[in-house]
C-alpha positions as CSV (number, residue, x, y, z in Angstrom):
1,X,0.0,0.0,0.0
2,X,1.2,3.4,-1.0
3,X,2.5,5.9,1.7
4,X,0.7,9.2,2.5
5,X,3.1,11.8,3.0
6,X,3.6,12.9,6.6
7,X,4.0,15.8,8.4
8,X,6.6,15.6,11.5
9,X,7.1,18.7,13.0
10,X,8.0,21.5,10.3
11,X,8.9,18.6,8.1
12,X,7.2,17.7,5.4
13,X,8.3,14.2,3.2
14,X,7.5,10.8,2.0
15,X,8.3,7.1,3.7
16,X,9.8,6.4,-0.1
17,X,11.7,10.0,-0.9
18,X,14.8,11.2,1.3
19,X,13.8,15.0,-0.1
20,X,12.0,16.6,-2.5
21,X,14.8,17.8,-5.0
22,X,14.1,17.3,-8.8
23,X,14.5,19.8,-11.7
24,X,11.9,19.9,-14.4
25,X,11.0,22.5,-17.2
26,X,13.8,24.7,-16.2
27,X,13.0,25.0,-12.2
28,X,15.0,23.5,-10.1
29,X,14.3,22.6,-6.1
30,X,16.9,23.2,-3.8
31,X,18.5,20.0,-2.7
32,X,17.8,19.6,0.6
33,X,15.1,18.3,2.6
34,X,12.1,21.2,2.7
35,X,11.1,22.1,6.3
36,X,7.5,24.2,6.0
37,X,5.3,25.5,8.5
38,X,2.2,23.3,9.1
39,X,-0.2,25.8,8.0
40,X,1.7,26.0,4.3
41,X,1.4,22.3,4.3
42,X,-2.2,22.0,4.5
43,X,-2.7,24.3,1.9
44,X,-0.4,22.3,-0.6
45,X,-4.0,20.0,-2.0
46,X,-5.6,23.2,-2.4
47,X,-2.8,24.4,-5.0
48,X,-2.7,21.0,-6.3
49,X,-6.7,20.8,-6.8
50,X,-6.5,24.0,-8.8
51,X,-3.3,24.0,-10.8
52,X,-4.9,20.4,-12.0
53,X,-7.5,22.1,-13.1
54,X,-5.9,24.8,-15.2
55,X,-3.9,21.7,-16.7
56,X,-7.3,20.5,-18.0
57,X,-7.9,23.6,-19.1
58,X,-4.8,24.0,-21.2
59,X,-3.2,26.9,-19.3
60,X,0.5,26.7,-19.1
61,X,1.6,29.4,-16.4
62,X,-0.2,31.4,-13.7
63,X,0.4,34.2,-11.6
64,X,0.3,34.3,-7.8
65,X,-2.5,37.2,-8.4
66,X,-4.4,34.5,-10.4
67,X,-4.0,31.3,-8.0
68,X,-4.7,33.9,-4.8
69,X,-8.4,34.7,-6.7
70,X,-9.1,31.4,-7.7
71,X,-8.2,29.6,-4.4
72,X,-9.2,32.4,-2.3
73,X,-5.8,32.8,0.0
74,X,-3.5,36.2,0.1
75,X,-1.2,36.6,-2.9
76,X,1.7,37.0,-0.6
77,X,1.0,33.9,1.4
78,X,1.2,31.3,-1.4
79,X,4.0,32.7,-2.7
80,X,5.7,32.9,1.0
81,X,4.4,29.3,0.7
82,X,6.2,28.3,-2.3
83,X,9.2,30.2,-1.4
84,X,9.6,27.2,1.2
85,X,10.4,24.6,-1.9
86,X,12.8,27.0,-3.9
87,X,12.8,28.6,-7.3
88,X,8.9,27.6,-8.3
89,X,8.9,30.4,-10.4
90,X,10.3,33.4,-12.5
91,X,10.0,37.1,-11.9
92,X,7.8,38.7,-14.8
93,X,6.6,34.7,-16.3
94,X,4.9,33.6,-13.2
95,X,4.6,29.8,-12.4
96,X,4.7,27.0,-14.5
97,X,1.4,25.0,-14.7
98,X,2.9,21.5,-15.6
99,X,5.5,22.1,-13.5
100,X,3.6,22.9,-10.4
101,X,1.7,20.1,-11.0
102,X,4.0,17.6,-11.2
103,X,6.0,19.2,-7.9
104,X,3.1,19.2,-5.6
105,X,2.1,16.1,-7.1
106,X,5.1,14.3,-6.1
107,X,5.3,16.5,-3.0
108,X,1.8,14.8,-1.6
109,X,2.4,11.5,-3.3
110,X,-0.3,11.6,-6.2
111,X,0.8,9.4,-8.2
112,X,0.3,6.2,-5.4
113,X,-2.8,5.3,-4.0
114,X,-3.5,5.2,-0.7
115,X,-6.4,2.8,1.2
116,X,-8.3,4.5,4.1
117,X,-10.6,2.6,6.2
118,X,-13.6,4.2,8.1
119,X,-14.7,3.3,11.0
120,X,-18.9,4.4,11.7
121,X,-21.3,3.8,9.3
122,X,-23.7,6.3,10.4
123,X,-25.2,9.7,8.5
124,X,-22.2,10.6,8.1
125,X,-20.0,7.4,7.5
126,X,-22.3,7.1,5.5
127,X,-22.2,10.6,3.1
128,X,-18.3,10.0,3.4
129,X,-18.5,6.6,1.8
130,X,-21.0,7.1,-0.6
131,X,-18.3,10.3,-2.0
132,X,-15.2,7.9,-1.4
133,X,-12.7,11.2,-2.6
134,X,-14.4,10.5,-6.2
135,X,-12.2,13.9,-7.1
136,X,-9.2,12.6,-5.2
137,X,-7.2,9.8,-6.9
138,X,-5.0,9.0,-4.6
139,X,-7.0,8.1,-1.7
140,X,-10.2,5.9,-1.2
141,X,-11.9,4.4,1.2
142,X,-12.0,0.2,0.8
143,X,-13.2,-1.3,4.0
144,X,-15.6,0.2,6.9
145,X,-16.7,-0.9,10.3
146,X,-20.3,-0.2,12.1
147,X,-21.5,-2.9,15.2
148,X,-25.0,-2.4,13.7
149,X,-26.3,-5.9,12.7
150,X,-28.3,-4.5,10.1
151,X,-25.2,-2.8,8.6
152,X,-22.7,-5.8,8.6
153,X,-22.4,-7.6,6.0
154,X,-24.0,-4.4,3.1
155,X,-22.1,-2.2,0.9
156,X,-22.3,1.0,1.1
157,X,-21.5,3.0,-2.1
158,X,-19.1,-0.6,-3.0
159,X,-17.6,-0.2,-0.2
160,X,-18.1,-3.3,2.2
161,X,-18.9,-3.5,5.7
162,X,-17.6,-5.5,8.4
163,X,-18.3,-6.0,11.9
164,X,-16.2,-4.1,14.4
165,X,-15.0,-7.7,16.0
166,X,-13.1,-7.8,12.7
167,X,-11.5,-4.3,12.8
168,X,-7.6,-5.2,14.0
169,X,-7.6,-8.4,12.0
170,X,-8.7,-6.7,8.7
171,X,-6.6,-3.3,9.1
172,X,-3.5,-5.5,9.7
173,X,-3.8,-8.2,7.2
174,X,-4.3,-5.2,4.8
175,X,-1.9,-3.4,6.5
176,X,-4.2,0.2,6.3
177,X,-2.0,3.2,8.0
178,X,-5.1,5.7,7.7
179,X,-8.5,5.6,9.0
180,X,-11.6,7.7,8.8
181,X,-13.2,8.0,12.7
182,X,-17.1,9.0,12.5
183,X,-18.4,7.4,15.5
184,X,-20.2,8.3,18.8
185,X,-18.3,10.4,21.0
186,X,-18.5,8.3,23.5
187,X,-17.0,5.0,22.1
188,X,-14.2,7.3,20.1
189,X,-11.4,6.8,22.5
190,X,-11.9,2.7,22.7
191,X,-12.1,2.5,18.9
192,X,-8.8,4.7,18.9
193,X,-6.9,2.1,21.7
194,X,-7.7,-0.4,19.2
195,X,-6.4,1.2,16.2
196,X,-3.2,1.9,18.5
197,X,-2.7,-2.4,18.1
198,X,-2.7,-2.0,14.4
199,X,-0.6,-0.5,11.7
200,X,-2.3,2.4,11.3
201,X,-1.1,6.0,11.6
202,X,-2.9,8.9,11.0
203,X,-6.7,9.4,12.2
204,X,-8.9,11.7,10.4
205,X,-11.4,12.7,13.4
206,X,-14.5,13.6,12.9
207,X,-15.8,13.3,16.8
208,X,-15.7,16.0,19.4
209,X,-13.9,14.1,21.4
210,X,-10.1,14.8,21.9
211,X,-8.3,11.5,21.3
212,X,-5.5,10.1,23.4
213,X,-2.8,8.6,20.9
214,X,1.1,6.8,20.9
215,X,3.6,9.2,19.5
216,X,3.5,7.5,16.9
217,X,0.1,8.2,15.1
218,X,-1.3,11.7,14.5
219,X,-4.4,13.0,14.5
220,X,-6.1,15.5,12.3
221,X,-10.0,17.0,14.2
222,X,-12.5,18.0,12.1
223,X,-15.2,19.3,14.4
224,X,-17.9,20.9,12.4
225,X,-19.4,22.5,15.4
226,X,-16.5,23.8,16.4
227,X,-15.6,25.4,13.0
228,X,-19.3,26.6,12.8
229,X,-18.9,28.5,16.3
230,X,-15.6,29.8,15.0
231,X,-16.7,30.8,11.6
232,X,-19.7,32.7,13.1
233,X,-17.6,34.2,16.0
234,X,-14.7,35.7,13.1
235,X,-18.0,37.4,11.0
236,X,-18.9,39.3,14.1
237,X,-15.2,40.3,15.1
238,X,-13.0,40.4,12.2
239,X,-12.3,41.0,8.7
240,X,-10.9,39.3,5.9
241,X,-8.5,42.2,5.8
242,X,-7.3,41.9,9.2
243,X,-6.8,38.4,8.7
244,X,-4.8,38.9,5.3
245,X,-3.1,41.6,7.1
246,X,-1.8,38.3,9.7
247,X,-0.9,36.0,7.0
248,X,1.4,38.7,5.2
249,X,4.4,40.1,7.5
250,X,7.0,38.6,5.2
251,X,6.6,39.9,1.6
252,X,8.2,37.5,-1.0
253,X,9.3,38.8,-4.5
254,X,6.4,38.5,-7.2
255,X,7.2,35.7,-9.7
């Protein structure tokens, strides 16, 4: 099974690549491995999403003016954020499209695929499986777990079910590093001890609860409450300039 890329620290690489140094189109990546604050590293699939995109479309350069409209973050942040990887572009051309691609492609591993397993078939297990990352080519999810009886045993969107007695057995014999968590609060922890027996890795929460975890495996929270709170607590106290204001103390030469 392919390798997700992982985040440790500032450091951003791949179980398969000692760095991230390759020259193509006339670019080249500076040869060392590329140490990026977390916040520029979970905006890399945004980049990627788009710059696919305008791939499609036949475009062959953009500016930083054109990806900051399109993917809705400051000029001066992406390229801050693509500073971090080297000469990405060229003062007065702008960035390459093909080769932006093909960087942040190989930067977050695009080219492997990656097997997810989730674990709570409920409403939205459920939404989650029936989407399986359809726009997303290298992930998918291939196995899920519910204790409902009248789950066990179905597919849901082709995806089978299993029984959560079957959970360590499964994830190890098809030795799945990342899992999808969408059950009750109040059973997230125990699910996550018995990940912690298995091979897996990284845990893409969606539960309120704060999960207690080896060293070893991380955990990304999506709490939609939360983020709903937060979302209507920054429209009544700040503005999108303040926060652009934030993101830009360190102006990087426009490519």
């Amino acid at each position: 099974m392919a390798a997700l890329p992982f985040w440790n620290g500032r450091t951003i690489g791949t179980n398969s690549t000692k760095n991230l140094s390759f020259q193509l189109g006339g670019f080249h990546m500076k040869d060392e491995s590329v140490k990026i604050p977390q916040a520029t590293a979970k905006r890399l699939p945004l980049y990627y999403r788009y710059l696919r995109n305008l791939y499609t479309l036949g475009k062959q350069r953009v500016s930083s003016a054109e990806l900051s409209e399109a993917v809705k973050v400051d000029s001066a942040t992406i390229r801050r954020d693509f500073s971090y990887f080297g000469a990405l572009g060229k003062k007065g051309y702008g960035y390459n499209v093909k080769y932006l691609l093909s960087f942040f492609g190989k930067t977050l591993n695009q080219d492997e695929i990656t097997d997810v397993a989730l674990v709570g078939v409920g409403n939205l297990g459920t939404a989650l499986l029936n989407y399986n990352f359809s726009k997303n080519n290298s992930a998918r999810i291939v196995m899920a777990f519910d204790n409902d009886p009248g789950k066990v045993g179905s597919h849901v969107g082709n995806v089978p079910v299993y029984s959560m007695d079957e959970l360590r057995e499964r994830l190890c014999a098809e030795d799945v590093t990342v899992v999808i968590l969408t059950v009750p609060a109040s059973s997230a922890q125990a699910v996550t001890d018995e990940l912690a027996s298995t091979n897996v890795k990284g845990v893409l929460n969606f539960t309120p609860a704060r999960l207690n975890v080896p060293p070893d495996i991380r955990v990304h929270h999506i709490d939609l409450a939360v983020e709903l709170q937060a979302l209507i607590y920054f429209l009544k106290h700040y503005s999108n300039d303040e926060e652009n204001l934030k993101e830009t103390k360190e102006p990087v030469a426009k490519p």
